[in-house]
N, C-alpha and C positions, 0 to 999 in steps of 0.2 A: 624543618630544614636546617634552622641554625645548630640544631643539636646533634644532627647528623655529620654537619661541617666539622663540628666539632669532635666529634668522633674520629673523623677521618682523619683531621690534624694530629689528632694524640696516638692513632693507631703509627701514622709515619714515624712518630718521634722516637717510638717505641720499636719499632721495627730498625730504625736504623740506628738507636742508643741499642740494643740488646739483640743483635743479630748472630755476633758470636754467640751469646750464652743459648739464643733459640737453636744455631744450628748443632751445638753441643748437648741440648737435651736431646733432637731427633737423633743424631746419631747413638744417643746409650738409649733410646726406647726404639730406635729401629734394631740394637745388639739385641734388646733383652725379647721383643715382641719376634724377629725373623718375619723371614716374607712367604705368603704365599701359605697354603694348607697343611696342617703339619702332619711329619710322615711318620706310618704305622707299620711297624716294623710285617715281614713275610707270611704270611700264615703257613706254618708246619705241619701236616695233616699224621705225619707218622711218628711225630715225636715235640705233642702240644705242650708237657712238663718242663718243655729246654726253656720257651717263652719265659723271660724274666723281665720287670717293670723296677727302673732304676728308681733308687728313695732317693727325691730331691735332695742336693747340698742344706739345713737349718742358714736362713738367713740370722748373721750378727746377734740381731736386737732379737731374736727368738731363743737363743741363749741365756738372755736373762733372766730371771723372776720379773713378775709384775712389779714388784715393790722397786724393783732395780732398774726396771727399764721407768718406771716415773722419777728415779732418782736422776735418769740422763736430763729431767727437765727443770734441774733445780742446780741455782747456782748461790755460796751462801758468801757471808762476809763475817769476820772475827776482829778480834781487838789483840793488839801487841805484836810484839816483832818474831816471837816463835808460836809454831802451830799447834794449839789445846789437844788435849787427848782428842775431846769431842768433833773436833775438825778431822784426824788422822783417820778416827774409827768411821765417819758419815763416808770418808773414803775409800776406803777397805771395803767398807760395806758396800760400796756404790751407790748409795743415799742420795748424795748428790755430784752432778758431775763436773765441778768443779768451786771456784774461789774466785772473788774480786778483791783488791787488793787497795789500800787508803793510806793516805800518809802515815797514819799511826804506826802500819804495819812493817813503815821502811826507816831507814838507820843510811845505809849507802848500799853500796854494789854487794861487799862482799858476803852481808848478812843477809838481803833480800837472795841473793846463789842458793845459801844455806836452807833460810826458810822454802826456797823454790825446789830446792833439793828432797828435805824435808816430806813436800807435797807429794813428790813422786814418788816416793819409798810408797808411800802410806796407800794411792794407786795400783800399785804394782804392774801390770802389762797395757791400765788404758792411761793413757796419756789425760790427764786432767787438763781443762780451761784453765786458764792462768790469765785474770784479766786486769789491765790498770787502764784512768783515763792517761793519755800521753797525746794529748794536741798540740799542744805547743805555749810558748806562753807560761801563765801562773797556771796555767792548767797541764801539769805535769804529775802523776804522783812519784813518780823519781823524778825527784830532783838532779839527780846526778846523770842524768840521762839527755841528749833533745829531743824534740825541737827547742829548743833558746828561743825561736823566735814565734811569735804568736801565727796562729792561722792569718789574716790579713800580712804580714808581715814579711810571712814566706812565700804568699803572691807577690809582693812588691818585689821581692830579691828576686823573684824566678826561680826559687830552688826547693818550689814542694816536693819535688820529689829528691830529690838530696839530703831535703829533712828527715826527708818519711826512711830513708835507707840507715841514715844514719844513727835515727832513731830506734829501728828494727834491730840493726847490730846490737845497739846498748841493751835493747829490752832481750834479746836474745841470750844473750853472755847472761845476764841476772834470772834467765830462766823463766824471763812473760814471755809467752806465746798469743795470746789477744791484744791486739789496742781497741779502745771502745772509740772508735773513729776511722776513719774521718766524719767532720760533719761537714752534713750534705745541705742545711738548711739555708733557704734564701730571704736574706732580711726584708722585706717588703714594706713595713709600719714604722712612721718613726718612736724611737724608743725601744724597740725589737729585743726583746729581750738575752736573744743571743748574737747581738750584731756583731760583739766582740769578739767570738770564737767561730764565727762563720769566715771562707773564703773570699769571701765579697757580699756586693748587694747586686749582681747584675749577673745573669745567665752566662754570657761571655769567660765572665771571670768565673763562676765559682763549678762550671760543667768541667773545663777540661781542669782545675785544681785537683778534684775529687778525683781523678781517673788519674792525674801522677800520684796522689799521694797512696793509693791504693797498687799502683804498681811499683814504688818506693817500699812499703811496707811488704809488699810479695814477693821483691825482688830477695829484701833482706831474713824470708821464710815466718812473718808473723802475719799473723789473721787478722782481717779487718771488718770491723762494726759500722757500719755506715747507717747515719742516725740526723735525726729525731722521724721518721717515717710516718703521715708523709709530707713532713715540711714543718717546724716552729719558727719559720723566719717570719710569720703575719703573729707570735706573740708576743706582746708586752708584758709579761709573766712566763718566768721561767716555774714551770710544773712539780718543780723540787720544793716551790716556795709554795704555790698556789693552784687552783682552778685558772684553769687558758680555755680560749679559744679564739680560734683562726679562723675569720669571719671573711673569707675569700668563696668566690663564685670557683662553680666546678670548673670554668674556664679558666680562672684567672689561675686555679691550681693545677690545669699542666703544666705550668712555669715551674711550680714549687716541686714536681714531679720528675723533670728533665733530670737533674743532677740524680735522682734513685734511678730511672732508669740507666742513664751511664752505668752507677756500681753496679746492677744487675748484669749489662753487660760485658762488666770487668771482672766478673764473678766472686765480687766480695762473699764471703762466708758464712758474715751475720750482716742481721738489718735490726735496726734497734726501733721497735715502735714509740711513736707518743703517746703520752699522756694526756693532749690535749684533744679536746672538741672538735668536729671541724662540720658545720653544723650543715655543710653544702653536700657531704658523701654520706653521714649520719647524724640526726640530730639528737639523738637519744643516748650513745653510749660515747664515752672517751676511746682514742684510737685503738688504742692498745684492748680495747675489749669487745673491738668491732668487726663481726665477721664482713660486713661489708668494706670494708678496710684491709683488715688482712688475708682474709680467705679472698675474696672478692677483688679488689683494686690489686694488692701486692701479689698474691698469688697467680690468679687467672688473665688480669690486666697485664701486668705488667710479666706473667710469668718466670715468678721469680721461687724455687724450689730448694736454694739453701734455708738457712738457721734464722729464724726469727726470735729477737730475744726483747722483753718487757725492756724499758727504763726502768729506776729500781721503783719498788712495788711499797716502799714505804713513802714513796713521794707523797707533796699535799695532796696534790689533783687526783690521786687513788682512793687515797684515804677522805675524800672529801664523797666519793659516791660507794665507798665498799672498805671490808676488814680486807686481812690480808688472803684470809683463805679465799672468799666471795671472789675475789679479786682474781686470787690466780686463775680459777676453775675456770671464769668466766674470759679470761685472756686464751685459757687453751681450748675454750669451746670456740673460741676466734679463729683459733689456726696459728696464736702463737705457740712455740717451741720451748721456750727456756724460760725462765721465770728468775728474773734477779731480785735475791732477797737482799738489806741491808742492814733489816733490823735485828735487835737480839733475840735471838732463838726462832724469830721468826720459819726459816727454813724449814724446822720440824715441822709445825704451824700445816706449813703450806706441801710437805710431801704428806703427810698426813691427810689434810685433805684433797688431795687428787688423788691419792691411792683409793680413800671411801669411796670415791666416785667412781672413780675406773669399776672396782671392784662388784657396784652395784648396775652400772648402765654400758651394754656392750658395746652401743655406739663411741662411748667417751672411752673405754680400752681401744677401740681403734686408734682414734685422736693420738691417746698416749703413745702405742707402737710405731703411729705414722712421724712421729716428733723425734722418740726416744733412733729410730732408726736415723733421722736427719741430724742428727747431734753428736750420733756414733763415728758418722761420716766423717763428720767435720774431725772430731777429736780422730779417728785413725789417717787422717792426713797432717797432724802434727807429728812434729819428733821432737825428742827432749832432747 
């Protein structure tokens, strides 16, 4: 009984954080499915040769090569403030479908333009991800850009979403289209290892933050990452440094769930998985490589059918149970989408091995077309 209670409590939350994004899927699978028996065309008894059977419109992602639609599932990183031959050509080629972006990379406004310019050439008609953190705070990769004031800071003022606008203008004009935010996580343990870049520690606060800061960033036309999924507010280790886990009952983690379903139903664009353990929904695998997590919780729980993308894949907590390739394979046998690489050259690495795989198991080419198509999406609702 109590587990059933339970159920029922998280089915409302969810029903009523994500009721837009539900009524917005029935209606494109009430477009795409029509109602009712479907109709065959007259039968012509004096003249059967006229009958002619229309060739479906080629969906997007069927367009591709194989090798090209695994490239939509790969995002890489580079060093210096102009973009390598090798970065231009993985683009051209559609290797991968896009770039994160780190201090090294930036100088000010007018060079970050240039290199953002740069990217697009080398693209040509698909819009490339273009991604930096920009939360606020020390946690900016431009600097020249806001938030000025940290996540906690912009609740205090009242002006997340003021931030989030203004901040969208600045990364707009320098040509970032992604912020890898907002975070969604709720600090819960003292010590929390991201208490400093979380909206609050209290439901109250950090539910409706995450829904201005995402309509702040929408308003100003950049895509938002809502992250660490589903919740690093129970770690005292940040996953970049170490092995986590978030030692929370499946109860106590629809608290940690509420602020994801909000962005679901603000229809953030990406959702950024963790790295970490959460040993109440699996005990076996880190989030980020868990079909019960992503396919499972984010997908079918919480129905959520945008862009699922890794935290980067060279973190400790990866590399403490898998290489990079193990890694990815086993993130897109999850049901994740994108796969952020950080290390060097690693990106080959990791297209390389999802294409073996595809190549060899029909199931896992599905996987890949079901992604590559959700990333396509995403990337044809930006504009440069």
């Amino acid at each position: 009984m109590g587990t059933e209670r339970a159920r029922v409590r998280r089915r409302r939350l969810w029903l009523a954080t994500g009721a837009l994004a539900a009524f917005a899927v029935g209606v494109v699978l009430g477009a795409r499915g029509g109602g009712g028996e479907p109709q065959t065309p007259p039968h012509r008894a004096t003249q059967p040769e006229a009958t002619t059977t229309a060739t479906p419109t080629p969906e997007p992602v069927d367009r591709l090569s194989l090798a090209q639609q695994v490239g939509r599932m790969v995002i890489l990183r580079f060093a210096g403030t102009e973009a390598p031959g090798y970065v231009r050509e993985a683009l051209r080629r559609r290797r991968v479908a896009g770039v994160i972006l780190f201090r090294d990379n930036v100088i000010d406004e007018a060079q970050v333009r240039s290199l953002t310019a740069d990217l697009r050439r080398a693209s040509g008609d698909l819009e490339p991800l273009v991604c930096v953190d920009q939360e606020g705070g020390e946690v900016r990769i431009l600097p020249f850009a806001p938030p000025a004031r940290s996540a906690p800071e912009q609740v205090a003022s009242g002006l997340v979403r003021e931030d989030a606008v203004a901040a969208g203008d600045a990364l707009r004009a320098a040509g970032v289209n992604v912020t890898l935010g907002p975070v969604a996580d709720l600090p819960t343990v003292d010590g929390a290892a991201l208490a400093g870049r979380a909206f609050g520690d209290s439901l109250d606060l950090v539910v409706p933050a995450v829904a201005d800061a995402i309509a702040g960033w929408h308003e100003a036309g950049v895509a938002t990452t809502v992250k660490h999924f589903p919740g690093l507010g129970g770690a005292t280790v940040n996953t970049d440094d170490g092995p986590a886990t978030v030692d929370r009952t499946r109860r106590q983690l629809e608290d940690d769930l509420a602020p994801f379903a909000q962005a679901v139903g603000a229809r953030t664009e990406f959702v950024m998985a963790s790295h970490a353990t959460y040993p109440a929904l699996d005990p076996d695998r880190i989030a980020s490589q868990s079909p019960a997590i992503i396919d499972g919780l984010l997908r079918e729980e919480l129905g959520y059918d945008g862009v699922v993308m890794t935290d980067s894949l060279e973190a400790a907590a990866v590399q403490a149970v898998a290489d990079v390739e193990e890694a990815a394979i086993a993130s897109a046998e999850a049901g994740v989408d994108l796969i952020l690489t950080t290390g060097r050259g690693s990106y080959s690495r990791v297209h390389a091995a999802l294409l073996s795989r595809a190549r060899q198991d029909a199931a896992f080419r599905d996987r890949v077309r079901a992604s590559a198509s959700r990333v396509l999406a995403a990337q044809s609702s930006l504009d440069g």
